[in-house]
C-alpha positions as CSV (number, residue, x, y, z in Angstrom):
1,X,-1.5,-7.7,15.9
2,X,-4.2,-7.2,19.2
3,X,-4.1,-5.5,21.8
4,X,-2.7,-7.0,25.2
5,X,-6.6,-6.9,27.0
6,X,-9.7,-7.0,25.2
7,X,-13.0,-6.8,27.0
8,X,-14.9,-9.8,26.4
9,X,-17.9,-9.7,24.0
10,X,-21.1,-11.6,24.3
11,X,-22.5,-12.8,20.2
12,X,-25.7,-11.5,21.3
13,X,-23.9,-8.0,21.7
14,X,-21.6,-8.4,18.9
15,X,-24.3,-8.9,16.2
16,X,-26.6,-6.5,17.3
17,X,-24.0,-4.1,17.1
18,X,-24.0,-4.7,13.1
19,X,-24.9,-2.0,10.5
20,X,-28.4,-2.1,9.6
21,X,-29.2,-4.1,6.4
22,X,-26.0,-6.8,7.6
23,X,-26.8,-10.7,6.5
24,X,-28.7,-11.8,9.9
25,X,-27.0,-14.3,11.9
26,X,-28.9,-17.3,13.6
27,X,-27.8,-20.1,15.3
28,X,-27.9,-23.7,13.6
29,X,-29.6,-26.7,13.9
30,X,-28.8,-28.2,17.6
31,X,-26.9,-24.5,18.7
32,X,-29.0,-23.8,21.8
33,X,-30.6,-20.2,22.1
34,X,-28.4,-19.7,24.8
35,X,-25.1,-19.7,22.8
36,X,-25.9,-16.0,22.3
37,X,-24.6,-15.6,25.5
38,X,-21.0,-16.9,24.9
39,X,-18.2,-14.9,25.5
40,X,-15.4,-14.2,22.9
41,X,-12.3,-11.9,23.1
42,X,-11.2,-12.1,18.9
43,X,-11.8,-13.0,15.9
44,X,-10.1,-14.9,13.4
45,X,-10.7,-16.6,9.7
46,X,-7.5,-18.9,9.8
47,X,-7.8,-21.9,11.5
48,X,-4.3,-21.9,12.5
49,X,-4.3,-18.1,13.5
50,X,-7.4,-18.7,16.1
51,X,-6.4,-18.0,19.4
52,X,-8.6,-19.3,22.7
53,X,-11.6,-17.3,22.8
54,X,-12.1,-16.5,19.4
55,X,-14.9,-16.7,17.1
56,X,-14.1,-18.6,14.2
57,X,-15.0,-17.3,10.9
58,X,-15.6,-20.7,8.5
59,X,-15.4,-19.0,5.1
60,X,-15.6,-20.3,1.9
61,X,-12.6,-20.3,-0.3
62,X,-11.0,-20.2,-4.0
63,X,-10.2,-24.3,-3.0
64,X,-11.0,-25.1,-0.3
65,X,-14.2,-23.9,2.4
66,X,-12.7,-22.7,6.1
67,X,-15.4,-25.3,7.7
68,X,-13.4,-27.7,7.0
69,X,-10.9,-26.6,9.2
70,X,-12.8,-25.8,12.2
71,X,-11.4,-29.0,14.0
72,X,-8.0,-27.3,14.2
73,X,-9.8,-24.3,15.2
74,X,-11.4,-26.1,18.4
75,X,-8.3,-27.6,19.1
76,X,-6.4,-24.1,19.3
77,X,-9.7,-22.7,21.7
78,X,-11.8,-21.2,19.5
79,X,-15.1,-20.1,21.4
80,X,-17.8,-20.6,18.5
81,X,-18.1,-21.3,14.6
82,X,-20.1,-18.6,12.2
83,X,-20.3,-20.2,8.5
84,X,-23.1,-20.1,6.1
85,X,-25.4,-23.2,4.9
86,X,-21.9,-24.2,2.7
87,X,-20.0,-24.5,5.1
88,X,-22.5,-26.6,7.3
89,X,-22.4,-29.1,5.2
90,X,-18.5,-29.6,5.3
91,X,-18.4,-28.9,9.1
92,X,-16.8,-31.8,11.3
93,X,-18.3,-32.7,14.1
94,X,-18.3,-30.4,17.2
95,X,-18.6,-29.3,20.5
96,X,-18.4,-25.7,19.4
97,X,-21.7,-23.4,19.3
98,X,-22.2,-23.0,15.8
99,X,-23.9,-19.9,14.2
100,X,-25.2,-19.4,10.3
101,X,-25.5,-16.5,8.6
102,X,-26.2,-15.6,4.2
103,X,-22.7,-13.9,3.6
104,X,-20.1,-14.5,5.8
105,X,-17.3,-12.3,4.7
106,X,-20.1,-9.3,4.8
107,X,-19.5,-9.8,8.6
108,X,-16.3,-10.4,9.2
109,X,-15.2,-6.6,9.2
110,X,-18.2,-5.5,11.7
111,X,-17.9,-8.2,14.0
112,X,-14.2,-7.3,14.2
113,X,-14.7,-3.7,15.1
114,X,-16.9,-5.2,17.3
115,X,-14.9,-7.6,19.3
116,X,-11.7,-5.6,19.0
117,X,-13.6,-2.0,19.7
118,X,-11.4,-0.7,17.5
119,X,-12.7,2.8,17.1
120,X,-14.9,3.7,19.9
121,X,-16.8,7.4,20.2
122,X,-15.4,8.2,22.7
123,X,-12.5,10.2,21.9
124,X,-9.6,7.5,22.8
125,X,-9.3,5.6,18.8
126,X,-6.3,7.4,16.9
127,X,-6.6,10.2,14.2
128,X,-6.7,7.7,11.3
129,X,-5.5,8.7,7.9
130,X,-5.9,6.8,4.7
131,X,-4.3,6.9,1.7
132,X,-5.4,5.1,-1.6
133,X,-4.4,5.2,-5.5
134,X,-2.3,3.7,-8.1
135,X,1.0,5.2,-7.4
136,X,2.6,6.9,-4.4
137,X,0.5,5.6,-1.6
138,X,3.6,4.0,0.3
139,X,5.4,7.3,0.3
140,X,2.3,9.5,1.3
141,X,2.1,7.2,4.3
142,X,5.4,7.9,5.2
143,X,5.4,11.7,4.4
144,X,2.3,11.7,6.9
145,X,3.5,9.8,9.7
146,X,6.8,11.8,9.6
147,X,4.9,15.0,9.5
148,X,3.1,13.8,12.6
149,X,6.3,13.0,14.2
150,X,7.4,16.2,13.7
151,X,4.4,18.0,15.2
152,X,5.1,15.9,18.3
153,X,2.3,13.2,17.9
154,X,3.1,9.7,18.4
155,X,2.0,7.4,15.4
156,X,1.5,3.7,14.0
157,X,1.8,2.6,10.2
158,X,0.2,-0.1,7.8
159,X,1.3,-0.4,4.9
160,X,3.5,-2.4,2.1
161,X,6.3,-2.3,3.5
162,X,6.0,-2.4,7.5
163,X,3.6,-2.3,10.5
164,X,4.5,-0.3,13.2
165,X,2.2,0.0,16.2
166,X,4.3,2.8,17.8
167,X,8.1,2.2,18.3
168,X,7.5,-1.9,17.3
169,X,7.8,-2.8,13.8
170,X,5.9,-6.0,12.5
171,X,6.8,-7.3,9.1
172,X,3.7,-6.8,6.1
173,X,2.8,-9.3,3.8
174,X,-0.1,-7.4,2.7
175,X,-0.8,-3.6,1.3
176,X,-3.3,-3.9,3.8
177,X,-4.0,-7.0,6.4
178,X,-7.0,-9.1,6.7
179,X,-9.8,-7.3,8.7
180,X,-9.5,-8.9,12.1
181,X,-5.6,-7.9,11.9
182,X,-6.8,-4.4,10.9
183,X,-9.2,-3.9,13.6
184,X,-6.6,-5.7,15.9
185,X,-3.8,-3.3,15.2
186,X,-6.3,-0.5,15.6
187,X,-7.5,-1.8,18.7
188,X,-3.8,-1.9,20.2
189,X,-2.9,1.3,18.6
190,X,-5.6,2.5,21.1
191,X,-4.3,0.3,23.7
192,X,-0.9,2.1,23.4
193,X,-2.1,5.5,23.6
194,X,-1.7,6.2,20.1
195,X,-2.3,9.6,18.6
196,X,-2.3,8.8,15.3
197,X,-2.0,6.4,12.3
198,X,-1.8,6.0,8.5
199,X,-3.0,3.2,6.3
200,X,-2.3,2.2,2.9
201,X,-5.7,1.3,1.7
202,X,-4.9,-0.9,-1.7
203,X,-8.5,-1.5,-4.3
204,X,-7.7,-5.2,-3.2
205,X,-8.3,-4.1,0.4
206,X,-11.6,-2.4,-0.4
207,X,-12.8,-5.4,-3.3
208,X,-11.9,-8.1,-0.7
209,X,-13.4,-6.3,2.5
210,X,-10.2,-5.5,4.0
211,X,-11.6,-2.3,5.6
212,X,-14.8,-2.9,5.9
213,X,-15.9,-1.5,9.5
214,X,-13.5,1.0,9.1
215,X,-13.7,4.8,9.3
216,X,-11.3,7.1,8.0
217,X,-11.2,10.4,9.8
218,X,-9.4,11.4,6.5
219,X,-9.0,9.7,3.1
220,X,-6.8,10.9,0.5
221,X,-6.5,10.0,-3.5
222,X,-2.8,10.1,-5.2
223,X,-3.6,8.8,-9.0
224,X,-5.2,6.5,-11.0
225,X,-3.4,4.5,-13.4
226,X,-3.0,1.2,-15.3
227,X,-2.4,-1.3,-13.1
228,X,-4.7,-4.3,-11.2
229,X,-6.6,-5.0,-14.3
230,X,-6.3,-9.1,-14.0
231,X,-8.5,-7.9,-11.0
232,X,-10.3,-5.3,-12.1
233,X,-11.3,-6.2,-15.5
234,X,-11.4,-2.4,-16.5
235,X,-10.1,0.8,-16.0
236,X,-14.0,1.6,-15.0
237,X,-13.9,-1.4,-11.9
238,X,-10.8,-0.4,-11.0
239,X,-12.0,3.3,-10.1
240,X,-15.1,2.5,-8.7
241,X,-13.6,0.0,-6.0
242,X,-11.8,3.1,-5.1
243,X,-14.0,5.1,-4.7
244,X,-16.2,2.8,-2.2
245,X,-13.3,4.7,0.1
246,X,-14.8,7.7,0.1
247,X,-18.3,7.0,0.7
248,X,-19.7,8.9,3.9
249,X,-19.9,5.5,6.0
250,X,-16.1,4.7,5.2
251,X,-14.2,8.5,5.6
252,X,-15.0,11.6,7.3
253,X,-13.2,14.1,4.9
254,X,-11.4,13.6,2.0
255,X,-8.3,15.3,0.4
256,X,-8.4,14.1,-3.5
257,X,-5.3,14.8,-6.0
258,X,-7.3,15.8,-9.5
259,X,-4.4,16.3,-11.8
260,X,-6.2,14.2,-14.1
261,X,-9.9,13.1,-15.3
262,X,-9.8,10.5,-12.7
263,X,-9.4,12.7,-9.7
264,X,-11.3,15.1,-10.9
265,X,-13.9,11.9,-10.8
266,X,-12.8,10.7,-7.6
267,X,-13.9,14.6,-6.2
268,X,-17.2,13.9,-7.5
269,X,-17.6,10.7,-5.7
270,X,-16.6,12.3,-2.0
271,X,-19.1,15.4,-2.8
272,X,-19.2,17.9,0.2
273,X,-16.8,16.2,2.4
274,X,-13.9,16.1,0.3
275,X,-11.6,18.9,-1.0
276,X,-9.3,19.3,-3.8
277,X,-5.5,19.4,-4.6
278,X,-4.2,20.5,-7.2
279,X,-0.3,19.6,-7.5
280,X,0.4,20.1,-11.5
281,X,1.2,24.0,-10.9
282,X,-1.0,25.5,-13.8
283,X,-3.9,27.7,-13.0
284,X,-6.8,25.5,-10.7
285,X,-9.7,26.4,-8.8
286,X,-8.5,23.9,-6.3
287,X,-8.8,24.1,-2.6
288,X,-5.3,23.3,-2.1
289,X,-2.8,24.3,-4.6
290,X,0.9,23.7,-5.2
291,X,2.6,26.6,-6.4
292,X,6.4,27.6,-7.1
293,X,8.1,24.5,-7.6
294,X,11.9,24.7,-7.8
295,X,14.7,22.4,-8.3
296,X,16.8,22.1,-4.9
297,X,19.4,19.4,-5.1
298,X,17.6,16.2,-5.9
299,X,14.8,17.2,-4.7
300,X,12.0,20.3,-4.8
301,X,10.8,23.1,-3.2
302,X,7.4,24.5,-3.5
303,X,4.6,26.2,-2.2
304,X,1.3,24.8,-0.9
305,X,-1.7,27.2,-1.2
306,X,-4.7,26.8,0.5
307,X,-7.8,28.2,2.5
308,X,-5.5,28.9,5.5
309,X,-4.2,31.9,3.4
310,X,-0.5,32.2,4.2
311,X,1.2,29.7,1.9
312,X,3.1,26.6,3.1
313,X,6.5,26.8,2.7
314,X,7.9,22.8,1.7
315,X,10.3,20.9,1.0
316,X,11.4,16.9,0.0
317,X,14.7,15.7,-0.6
318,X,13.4,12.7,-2.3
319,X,13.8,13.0,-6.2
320,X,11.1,13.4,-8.6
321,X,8.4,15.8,-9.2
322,X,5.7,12.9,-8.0
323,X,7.0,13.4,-4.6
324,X,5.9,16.5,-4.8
325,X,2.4,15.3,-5.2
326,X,2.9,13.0,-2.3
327,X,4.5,16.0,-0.1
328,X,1.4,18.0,-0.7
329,X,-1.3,15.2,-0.5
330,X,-0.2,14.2,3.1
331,X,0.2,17.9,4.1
332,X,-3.4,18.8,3.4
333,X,-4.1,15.9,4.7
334,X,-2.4,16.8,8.1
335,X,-4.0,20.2,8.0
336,X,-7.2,19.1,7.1
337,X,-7.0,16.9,10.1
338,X,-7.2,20.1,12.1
339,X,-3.3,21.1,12.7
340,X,-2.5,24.3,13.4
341,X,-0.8,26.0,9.9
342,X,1.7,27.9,12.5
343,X,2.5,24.7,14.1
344,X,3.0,22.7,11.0
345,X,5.1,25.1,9.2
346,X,7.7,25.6,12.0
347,X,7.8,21.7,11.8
348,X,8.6,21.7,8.1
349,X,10.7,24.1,8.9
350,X,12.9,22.7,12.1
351,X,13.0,19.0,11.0
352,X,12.3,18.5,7.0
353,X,10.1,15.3,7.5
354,X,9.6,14.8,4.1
355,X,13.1,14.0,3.2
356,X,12.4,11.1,5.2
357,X,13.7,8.0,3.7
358,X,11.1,5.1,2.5
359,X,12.7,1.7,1.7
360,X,12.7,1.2,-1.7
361,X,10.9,4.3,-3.0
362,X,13.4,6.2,-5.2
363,X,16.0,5.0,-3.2
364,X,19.6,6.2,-3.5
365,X,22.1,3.5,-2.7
366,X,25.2,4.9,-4.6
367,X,25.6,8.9,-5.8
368,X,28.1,8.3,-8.9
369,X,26.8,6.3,-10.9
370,X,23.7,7.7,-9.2
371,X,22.1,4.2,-8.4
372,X,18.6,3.6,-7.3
373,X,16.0,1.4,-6.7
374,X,12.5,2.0,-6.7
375,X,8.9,0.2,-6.6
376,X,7.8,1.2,-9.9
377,X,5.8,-1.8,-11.3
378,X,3.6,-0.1,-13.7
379,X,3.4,2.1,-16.9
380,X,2.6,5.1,-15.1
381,X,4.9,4.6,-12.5
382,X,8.1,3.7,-14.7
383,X,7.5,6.6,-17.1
384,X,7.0,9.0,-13.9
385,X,10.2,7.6,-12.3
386,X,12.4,7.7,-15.5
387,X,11.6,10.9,-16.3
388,X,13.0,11.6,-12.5
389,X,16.0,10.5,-13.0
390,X,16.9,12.0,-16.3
391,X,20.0,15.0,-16.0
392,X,21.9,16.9,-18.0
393,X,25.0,14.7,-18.3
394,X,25.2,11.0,-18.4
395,X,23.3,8.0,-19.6
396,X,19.8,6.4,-18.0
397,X,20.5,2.5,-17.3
398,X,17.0,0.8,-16.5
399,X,17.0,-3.1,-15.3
400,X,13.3,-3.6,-14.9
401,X,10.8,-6.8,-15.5
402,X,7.2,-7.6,-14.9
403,X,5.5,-10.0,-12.8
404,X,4.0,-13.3,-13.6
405,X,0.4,-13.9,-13.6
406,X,-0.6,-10.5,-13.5
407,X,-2.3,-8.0,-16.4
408,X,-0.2,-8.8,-19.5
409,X,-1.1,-5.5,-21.3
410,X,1.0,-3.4,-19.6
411,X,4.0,-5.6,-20.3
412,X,5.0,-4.2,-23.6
413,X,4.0,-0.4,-22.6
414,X,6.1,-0.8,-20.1
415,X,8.9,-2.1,-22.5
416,X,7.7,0.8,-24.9
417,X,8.1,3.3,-22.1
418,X,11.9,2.2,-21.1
419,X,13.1,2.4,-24.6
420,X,12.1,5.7,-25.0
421,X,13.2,7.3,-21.9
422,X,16.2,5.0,-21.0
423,X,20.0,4.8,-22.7
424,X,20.4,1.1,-21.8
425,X,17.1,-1.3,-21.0
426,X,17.8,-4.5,-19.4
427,X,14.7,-6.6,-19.7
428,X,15.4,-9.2,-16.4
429,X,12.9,-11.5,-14.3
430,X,10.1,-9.6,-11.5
431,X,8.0,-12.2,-10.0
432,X,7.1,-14.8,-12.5
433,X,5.6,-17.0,-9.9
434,X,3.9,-19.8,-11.7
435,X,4.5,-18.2,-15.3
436,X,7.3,-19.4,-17.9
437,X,10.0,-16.0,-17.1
438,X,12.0,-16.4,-21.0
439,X,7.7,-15.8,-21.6
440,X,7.2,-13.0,-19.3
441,X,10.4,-11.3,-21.1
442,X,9.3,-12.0,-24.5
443,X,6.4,-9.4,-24.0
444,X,8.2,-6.6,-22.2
445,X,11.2,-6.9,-25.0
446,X,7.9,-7.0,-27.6
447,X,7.4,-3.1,-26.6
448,X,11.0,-1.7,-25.8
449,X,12.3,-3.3,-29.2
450,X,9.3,-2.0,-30.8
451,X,10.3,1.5,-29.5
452,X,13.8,1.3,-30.3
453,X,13.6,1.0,-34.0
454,X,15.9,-0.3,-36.1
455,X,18.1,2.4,-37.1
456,X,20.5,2.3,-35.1
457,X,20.1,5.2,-33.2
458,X,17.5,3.9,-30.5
459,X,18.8,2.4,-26.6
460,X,20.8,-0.4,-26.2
461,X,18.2,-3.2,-25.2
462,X,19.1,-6.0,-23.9
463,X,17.5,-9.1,-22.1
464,X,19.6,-10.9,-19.1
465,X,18.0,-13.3,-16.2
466,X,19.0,-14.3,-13.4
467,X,17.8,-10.9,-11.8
468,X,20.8,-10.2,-9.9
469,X,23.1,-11.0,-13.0
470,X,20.9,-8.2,-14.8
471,X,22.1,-6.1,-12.0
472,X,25.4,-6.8,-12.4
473,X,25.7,-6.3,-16.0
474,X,24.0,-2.6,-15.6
475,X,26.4,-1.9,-13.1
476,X,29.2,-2.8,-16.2
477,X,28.1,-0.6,-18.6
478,X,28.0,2.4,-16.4
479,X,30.2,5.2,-15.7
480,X,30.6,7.6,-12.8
481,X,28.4,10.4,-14.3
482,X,25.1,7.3,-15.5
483,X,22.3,6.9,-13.6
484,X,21.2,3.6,-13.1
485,X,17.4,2.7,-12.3
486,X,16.5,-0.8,-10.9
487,X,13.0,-0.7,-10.9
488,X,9.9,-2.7,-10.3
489,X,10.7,-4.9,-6.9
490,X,11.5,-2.2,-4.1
491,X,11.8,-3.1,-0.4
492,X,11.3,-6.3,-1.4
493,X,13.4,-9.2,-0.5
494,X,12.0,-12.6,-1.8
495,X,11.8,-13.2,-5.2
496,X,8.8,-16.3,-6.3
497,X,9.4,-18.6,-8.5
498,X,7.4,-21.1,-9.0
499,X,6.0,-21.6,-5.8
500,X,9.4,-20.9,-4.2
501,X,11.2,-18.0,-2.7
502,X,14.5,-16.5,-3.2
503,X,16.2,-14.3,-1.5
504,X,16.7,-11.3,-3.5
505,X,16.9,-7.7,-2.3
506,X,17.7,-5.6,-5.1
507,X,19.6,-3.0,-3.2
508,X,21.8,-5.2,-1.8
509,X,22.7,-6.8,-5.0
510,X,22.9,-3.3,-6.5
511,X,25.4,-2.2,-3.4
512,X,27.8,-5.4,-4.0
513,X,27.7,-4.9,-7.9
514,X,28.6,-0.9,-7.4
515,X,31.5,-2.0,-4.6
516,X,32.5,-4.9,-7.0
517,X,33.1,-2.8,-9.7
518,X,35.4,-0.3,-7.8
519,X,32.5,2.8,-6.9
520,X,32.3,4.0,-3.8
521,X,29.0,2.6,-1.7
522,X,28.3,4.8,1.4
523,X,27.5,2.4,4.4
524,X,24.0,1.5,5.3
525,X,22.7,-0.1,8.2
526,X,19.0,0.3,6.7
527,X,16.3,-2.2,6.8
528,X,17.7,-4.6,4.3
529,X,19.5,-7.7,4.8
């Protein structure tokens, strides 16, 4: 996640490049003045990530403080220790030149962009887009990078589901990495010649200074729904870390969804440099508007309207009408970048880039029984995607959970929300990490049994664990003309429980059910495994 050659930086240079108002950084007790003048060609804040010529960032921790660790650190080449007056106190003896500062994680960002040069001014850092929201930021991504493809541009990704820096794909563990990896990947984005790249920018990225010392050259908003509120504490919190995205210092221009209060909200927040979709189809004083939707196949057609005048003409193959939203939000977003309207409809036109597939985002692994598998997670998300998958004939089969040590209020809305939409809900395990799962169920059958009454006339609900046997059973109750829904997990492939992983891929064990049970599975050579 760096670039092959980076241009070594004295600490003298790198903090003086900080913004004004940064904590100050001096050096500690027996650090000679001229430290300052060591070189260093990274930074890192794991000990067992540092490589030689690093500055080590020592910070302090939910257990343990990163001073501690500081040995290994030296031992792997680390070029100097910054910590704060904490972290002093735990530090092991060493050789190392050892620097203090107030608030270390204030810096690490800065002193990354720093080090790395990830976006320099002059011309050679790639057109960065970045995309933030409750729902849909994953796809929006995608629908932007292909867009770009399209046009002829070359581009890099970060995101949930993958990092690709060009044609090489590196596997993500986080919406969004650490900051040094950021501005590392940014760096060697530039170091490849890059045109472009997209970022999922999660509220845990912005609360936990993920981003900080990077600039957007265009931020976009999707939604704003339930979700994150063990983090957040409130539906308040939650908007306003993000919103610290589209402050002038952080983006450039801004394209903001406002199909609801919270857009709308988020608008006001970006002020002059941001612009407005609007991507419900009723009447809007928007800037961009989406206009003329149509059924085509499982997927829609529409119009985008804007201040180019000519309207878009668009397309996405992927089902549901939220993808429409995310079709729209990435192009404004590409046009707002600057393209050429001409140029980007004869793309649209000759290659359809937003039928693009996207691992695990309404993902079709088998047309009759329709079966897919998609990310949804939370209230919003599940009631958006059921609604999707509705058609005339046939009956909606949802297998779905929640996971473990997370906000427990959505849990039975969410159970609330399948009963009423869904034929059949199957109430299975997510992630329960360190929580009891027969618990975790307990909640989420709470709401749908709620829903369903007791009449008689309600969905089928019914609660089955292991996972992949909840599969299996959905995949016995359906006929060729049901859709079935597995919902909630996605792309991914490891299950947690406690403390331990599985492996579990819910599209493969959705493929070996449907093939099992005598359907016909179309081959896939896709990303899973």
């Amino acid at each position: 996640m760096r670039p092959e050659l980076v241009q070594p930086v004295s600490l003298a240079r790198a903090a003086a490049s900080l913004p004004e108002g940064s904590p100050a950084i001096t050096p500690a007790p027996g650090t000679a003045a001229g430290a300052w003048d060591v070189e260093v060609t990274g930074i890192s804040i794991n000990s067992a990530q540092v490589l030689p010529g690093d500055l080590y960032l020592a910070l302090p921790g939910a257990r343990h403080h990163g001073a501690g660790f500081a040995a290994g650190a030296e031992a792997a080449g680390a070029a100097a220790v910054l910590t704060d007056a904490a972290g002093l106190d735990q530090l092991p003896e060493t050789a190392l030149p050892v620097f203090l500062t107030a608030d270390v994680r204030r810096l690490v960002g800065p002193l990354s962009a720093a080090v790395f040069n990830s976006q320099p001014q002059d011309g050679s850092a790639p057109l960065l887009f970045g995309v933030t929201g409750t729902n849909g930021k994953t796809t929006t991504t995608y629908f932007i990078t292909s867009l770009l493809k399209a046009l002829g541009r070359t581009t890099g990704l970060i995101g949930t589901i993958e990092i690709l820096a060009g044609a090489e794909a590196i596997p993500s563990v986080l919406t969004t990495p650490e900051s040094p990896q950021v501005h590392g990947l940014l760096a060697l984005m530039r170091e490849r010649a890059l045109d472009a790249a997209a970022m999922e920018v999660s509220s845990h990225a912005i609360s936990y200074r993920r981003v900080d010392g990077v600039v957007f050259d265009v931020a976009g908003f999707t939604n704003l729904t339930q979700d994150h509120l063990d983090l957040h504490g409130s539906m308040e919190e939650y908007f306003a870390a993000k919103a610290e995205l589209f402050r002038a210092d952080r983006s450039r221009r801004a394209v903001v969804t406002v199909d609801e209060e919270w857009g709308r909200r988020m608008a006001e927040a970006a002020g002059t440099r941001g612009v407005t979709l609007s991507t419900s189809g009723a009447a809007s004083d928007a800037d961009w508007q989406v206009r003329s939707v149509q059924r085509e196949g499982l997927g829609h057609s529409f119009e985008l309207h804007g201040p180019q005048g000519t309207p878009l003409r668009v397309r996405t193959g992927l089902p549901g009408t939220f993808n429409v939203s995310n079709a729209a939000l990435a192009l404004a977003m590409v046009l707002e970048s600057g393209a050429d309207p001409a140029a980007v409809q004869d793309a649209l036109d000759r290659q359809d880039p937003f039928t693009v597939e996207v691992p695990g985002r309404m993902q079709l692994v088998c047309e009759a029984p329709a079966a897919i598998v998609d990310f949804a997670h939370n209230p919003d998300a599940l009631q958006r995607t059921l609604e999707s998958v509705r058609r005339p004939e046939g009956r909606v089969i949802v297998v779905f959970g929640a996971t473990g040590e997370r906000d427990q209020t959505k849990r039975p809305l969410m159970g609330e929300i399948a009963a009423r939409l869904a034929d059949v809900v199957i109430v299975t395990d997510d992630d329960p990490h360190d929580e009891d799962e027969a618990a975790i169920r307990a909640d989420v059958l709470r709401g749908a049994r709620s829903a369903a009454g007791q009449d008689g006339h309600g969905p089928l609900v019914l609660e089955e664990a292991p996972r992949a046997a909840a599969i299996y059973r959905a995949v016995e109750l359906a006929g060729p003309g049901d859709t079935i829904l597995v919902a909630g997990r996605g792309h991914e492939v490891w299950q947690e429980v406690k403390g331990v992983n599985h492996a579990l891929d819910d599209r493969v064990e959705l493929r070996t059910a449907l093939a099992k049970a005598g359907f016909t599975v179309p081959t896939y050579d896709g990303v899973e495994s």
